[in-house]
C-alpha positions in Angstrom: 58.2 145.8 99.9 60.6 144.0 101.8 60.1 143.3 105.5 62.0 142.1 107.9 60.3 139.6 110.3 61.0 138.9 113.8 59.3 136.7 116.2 60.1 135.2 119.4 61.5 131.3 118.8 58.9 130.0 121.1 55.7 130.7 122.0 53.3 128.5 123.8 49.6 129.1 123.5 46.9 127.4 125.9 45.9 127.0 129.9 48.0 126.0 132.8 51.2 126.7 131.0 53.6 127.9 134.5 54.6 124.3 135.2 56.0 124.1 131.5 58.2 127.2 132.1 61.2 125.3 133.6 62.0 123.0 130.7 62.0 126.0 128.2 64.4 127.9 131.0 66.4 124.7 130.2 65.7 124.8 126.7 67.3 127.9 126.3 70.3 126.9 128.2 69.6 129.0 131.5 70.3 127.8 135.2 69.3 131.0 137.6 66.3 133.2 136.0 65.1 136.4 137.8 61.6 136.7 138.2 60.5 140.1 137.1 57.1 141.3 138.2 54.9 144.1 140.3 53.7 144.4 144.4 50.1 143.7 142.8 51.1 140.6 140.7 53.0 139.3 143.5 50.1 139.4 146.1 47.9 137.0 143.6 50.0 134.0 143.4 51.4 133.1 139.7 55.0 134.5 140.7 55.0 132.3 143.7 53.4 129.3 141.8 56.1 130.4 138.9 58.8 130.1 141.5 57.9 126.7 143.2 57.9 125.2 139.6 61.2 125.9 139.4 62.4 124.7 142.3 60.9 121.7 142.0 62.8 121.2 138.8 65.8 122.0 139.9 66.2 126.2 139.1 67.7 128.3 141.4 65.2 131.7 141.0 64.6 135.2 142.8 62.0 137.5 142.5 62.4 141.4 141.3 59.0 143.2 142.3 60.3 146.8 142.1 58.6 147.2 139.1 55.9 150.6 138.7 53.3 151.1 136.4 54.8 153.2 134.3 58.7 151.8 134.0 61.3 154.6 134.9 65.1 154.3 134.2 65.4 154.5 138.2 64.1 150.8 138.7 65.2 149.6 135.5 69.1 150.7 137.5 67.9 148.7 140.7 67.1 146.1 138.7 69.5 145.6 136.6 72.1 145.6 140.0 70.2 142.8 141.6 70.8 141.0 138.4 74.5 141.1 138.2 74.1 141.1 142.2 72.8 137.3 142.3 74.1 135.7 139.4 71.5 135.5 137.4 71.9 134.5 133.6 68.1 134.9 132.1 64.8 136.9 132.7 61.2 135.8 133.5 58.5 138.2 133.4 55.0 137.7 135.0 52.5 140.6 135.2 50.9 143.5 132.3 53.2 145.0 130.1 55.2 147.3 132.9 56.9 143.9 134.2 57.7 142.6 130.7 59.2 146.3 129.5 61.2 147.0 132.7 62.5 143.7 132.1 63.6 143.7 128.7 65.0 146.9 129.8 67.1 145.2 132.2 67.9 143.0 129.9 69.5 145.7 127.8 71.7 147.2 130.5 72.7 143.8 131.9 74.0 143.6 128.5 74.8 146.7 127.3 75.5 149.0 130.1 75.2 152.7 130.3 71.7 154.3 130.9 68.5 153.9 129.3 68.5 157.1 127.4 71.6 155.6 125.4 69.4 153.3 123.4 66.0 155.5 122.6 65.5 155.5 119.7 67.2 155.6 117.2 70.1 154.7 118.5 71.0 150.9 118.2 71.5 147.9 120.5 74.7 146.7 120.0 74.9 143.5 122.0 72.1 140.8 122.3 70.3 140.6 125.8 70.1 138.0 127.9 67.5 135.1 127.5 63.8 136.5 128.7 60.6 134.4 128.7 57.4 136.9 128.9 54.6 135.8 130.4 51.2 138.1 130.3 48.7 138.4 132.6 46.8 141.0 130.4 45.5 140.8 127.0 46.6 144.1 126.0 50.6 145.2 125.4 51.5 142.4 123.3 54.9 143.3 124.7 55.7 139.3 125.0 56.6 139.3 121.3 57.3 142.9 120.3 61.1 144.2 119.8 59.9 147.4 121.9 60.3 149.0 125.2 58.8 152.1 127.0 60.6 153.5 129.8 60.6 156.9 131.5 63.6 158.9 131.8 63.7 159.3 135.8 65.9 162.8 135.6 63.9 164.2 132.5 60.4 163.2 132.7 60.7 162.3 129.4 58.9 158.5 127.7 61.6 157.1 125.7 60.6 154.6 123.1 63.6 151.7 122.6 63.7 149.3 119.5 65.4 146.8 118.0 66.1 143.2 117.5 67.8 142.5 120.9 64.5 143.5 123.0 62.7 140.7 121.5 62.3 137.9 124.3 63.6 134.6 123.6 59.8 132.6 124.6 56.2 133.8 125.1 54.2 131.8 127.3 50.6 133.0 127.0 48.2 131.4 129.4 44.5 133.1 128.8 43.9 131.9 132.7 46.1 133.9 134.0 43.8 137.1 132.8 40.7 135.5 134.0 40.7 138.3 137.1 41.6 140.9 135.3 39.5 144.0 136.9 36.8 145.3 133.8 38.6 149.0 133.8 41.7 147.1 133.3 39.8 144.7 130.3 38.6 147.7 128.4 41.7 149.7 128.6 44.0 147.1 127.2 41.6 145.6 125.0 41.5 149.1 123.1 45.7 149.3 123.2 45.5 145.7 121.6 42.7 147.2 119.0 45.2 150.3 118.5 47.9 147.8 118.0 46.0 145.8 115.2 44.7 149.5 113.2 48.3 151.3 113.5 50.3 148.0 112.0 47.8 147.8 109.6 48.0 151.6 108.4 51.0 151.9 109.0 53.3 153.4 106.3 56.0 150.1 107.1 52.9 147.7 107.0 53.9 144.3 105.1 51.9 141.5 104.0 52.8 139.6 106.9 51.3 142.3 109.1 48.2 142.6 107.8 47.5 139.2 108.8 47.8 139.5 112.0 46.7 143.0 112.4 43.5 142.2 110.4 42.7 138.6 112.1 43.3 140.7 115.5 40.8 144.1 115.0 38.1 141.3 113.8 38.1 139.7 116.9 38.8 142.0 119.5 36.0 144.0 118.1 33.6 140.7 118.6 35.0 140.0 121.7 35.9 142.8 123.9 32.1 144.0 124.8 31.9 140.4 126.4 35.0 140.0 127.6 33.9 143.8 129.8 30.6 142.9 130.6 31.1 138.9 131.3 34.3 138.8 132.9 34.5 135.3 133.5 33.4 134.3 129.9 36.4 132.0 129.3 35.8 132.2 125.2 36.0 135.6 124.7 38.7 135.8 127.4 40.9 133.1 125.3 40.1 135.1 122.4 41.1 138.7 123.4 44.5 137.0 125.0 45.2 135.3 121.8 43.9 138.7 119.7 46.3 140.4 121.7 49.2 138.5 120.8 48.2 138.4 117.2 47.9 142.5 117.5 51.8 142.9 119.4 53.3 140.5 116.2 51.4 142.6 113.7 52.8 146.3 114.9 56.4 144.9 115.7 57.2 143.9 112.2 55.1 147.2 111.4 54.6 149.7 113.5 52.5 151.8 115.6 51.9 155.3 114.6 50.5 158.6 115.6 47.9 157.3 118.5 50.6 155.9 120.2 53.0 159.1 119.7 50.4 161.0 121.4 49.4 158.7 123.9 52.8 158.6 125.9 53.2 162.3 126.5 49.6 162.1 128.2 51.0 159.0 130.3 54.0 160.9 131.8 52.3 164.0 132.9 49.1 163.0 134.1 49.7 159.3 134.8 47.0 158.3 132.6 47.5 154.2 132.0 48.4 153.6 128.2 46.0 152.0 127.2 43.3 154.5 128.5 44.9 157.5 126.9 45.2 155.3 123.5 41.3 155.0 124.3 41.0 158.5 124.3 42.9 159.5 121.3 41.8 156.6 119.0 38.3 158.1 117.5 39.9 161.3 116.4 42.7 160.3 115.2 41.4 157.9 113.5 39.1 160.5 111.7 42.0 163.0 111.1 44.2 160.6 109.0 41.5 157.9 107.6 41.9 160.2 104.2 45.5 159.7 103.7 44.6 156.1 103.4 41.2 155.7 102.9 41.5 152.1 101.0 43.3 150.8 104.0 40.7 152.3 107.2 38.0 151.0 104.9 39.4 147.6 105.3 39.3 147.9 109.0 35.8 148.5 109.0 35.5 145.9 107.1 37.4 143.1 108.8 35.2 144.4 112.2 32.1 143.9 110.6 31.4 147.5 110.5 31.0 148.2 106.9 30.3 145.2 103.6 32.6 145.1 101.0 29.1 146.6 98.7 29.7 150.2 100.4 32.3 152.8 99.4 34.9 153.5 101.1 34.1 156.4 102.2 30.8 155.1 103.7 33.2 152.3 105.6 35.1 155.4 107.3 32.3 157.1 108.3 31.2 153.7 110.2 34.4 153.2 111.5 35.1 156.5 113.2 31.4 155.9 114.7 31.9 152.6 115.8 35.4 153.5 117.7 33.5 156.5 119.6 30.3 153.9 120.7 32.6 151.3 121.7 33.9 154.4 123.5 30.7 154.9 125.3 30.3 151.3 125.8 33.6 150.4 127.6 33.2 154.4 129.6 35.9 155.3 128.2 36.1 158.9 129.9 37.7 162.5 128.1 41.1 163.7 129.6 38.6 166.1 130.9 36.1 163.1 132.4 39.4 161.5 133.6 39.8 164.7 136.2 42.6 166.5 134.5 42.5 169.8 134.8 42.1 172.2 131.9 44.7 174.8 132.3 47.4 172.0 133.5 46.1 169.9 130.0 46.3 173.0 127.9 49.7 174.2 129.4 51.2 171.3 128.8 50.7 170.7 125.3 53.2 172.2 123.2 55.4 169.8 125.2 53.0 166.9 124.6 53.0 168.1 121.0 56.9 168.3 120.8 57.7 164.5 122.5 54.9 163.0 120.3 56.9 164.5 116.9 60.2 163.4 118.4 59.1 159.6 119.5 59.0 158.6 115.6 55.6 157.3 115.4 53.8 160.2 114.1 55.9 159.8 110.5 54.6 156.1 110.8 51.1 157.8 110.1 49.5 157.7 106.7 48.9 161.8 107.4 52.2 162.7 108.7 50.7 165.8 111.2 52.3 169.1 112.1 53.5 169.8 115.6 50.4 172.4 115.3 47.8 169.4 113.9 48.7 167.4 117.1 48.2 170.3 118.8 44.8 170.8 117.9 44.0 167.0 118.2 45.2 167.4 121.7 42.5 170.4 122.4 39.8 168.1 120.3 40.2 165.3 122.6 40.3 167.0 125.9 36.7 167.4 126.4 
């Protein structure tokens, strides 16, 4: 099938990459950046380190901190009036993948104009975005070379999904040091979004050759190196590994696609603030059981790529081992049940025929290789809980 490929122009790969972030800022033709990150980031040092860089060279920059775990069309407003506000001509992010969303977002309406809601999808982007270089500080969203954002409607409560061309940033600077504190809740929860990433692309039902590259290199070793990277968190290999994993993971499902996980992971984000990757945690195992028989050839490969299954063993015998392995890596990274997690049964079961409805309308779910009911997701939803 035909595929369309995108990918940011640059991306640099490697250790103590802030003090090259200036020349690519010149590279792509940009005098006054704004800084886009969160109060935590900002109380470590890299935005500050970020910014003296560019003064040094020359670079007039400010700083945007406003950003919130979850990204709501309320901040992505503030943000994009301190934009216009000081002049600025380009974007830096520096932080997780809230930072790098709200500002691609910004980037949109600094652009584009109107309200966020304008451009979920499916509507279209009509105008290109500003210039944005991404720069993680988790191995987890891949968001620093995906054409995606997620950002909360402020007045409806609703997790709108935004795509297209436009969103993708103009560099990636991904610098494995920079994830060398992340906190080992944090490590396990976006090392199994970046594992979610690699299986969705790769099952997707708009997978491409080019895809399955990625997505298969990726699931082989984040599955190797995750448990490490968790229980040694200052194991620089497995740290450079899972940042570089991740990255391979966010390439693979933008030119793919994520599926029904993630349709059903964002409705558990909004109403009971559950971080993303977490609820992908949760939902991963039994999803992965419920639609492993619409494409039994292609789970099988996962297995096999992880080192679950050989290539001597039926397929079948290959799912079996996968949906096992996802639910003791589970228990290995204490992944805990929505129920575990402290939510409360009658708010959880209350709440989703809504859940149900916003995971159908997001898209993903027809990305699925068993395209569920709003009744299956329903009963996935109960399944999970506990």
């Amino acid at each position: 099938m035909a595929a369309d490929i995108l990918i940011p122009p640059i991306i640099k790969f490697g250790a103590d990459l802030l003090g090259d972030v200036p020349s690519v800022v010149t590279r792509l033709g940009c005098a006054r950046p704004m800084i886009v990150t969160d109060p935590f980031m900002l109380t470590q040092g890299p935005p500050a380190q970020l910014l003296e860089h560019l003064r040094k060279a020359g670079i007039h920059a400010a700083i945007f901190s406003d950003t919130v775990a979850d990204p709501t069309s309320d901040v992505i407003d503030a943000g994009v009036r301190v934009f216009k506000d000081g002049g600025h001509d380009s974007l830096i992010s520096i932080g997780g993948g809230s930072p790098i969303d709200t500002a691609k977002a910004i980037a949109m309406l600094a652009a584009n104009d109107g309200h966020c809601r304008d451009y979920k999808v499916p509507n279209a982007i009509p105008r290109p975005c500003p210039p944005h270089i991404a720069i993680p500080t988790t191995a987890g969203t891949g968001s620093e070379v995906t054409r995606f954002t997620v950002i909360i409607d402020s007045a409806k409560g609703e997790k709108m999904l935004i795509a297209g061309a436009p969103l993708l940033p103009s560099a990636a600077i991904v610098d494995y040091q920079l994830s060398m504190t992340m906190p080992k809740r944090l490590t396990a929860d976006t090392g199994v979004d970046s594992l979610t990433h690699a299986i969705e692309a790769y099952v997707s039902r708009k997978a491409n050759r080019f895809s399955d590259a990625f997505a298969l290199q990726a699931m082989k070793t984040i599955w190797q190196e995750l448990p490490t990277a968790f229980h040694e968190p200052h194991n620089i290999r497995a740290r450079e590994a899972m940042m570089f994993a991740a990255t391979l993971a966010g390439m693979a499902f933008s030119n793919a696609s994520v599926a029904l996980v993630h349709g059903m992971s964002r409705p558990i984000g909004v109403f009971f603030h559950v971080p993303h990757g977490l609820s992908n945690a949760m939902l991963l195992p039994a999803v992965t059981a419920f639609s492993a028989g619409a494409a039994s050839e292609r789970y099988a490969d996962c297995a096999r790529a992880m080192g679950l299954a050989t290539s001597q063993e039926s397929d079948a015998a290959a799912i079996d081992a996968l949906v096992a392995g996802l639910y003791d890596l589970n228990r290995q990274l204490q992944v805990p049940s929505p129920q575990r997690y402290g939510i409360a049964e009658d708010r959880y079961l209350a709440a989703i025929p809504t859940m149900a409805a916003q995971a159908l309308a997001s898209g993903s779910p027809q990305n699925n290789p068993r395209v569920p009911t709003s009744d299956e997701i329903a009963t996935l939803y109960r399944e999970v809980y506990a």
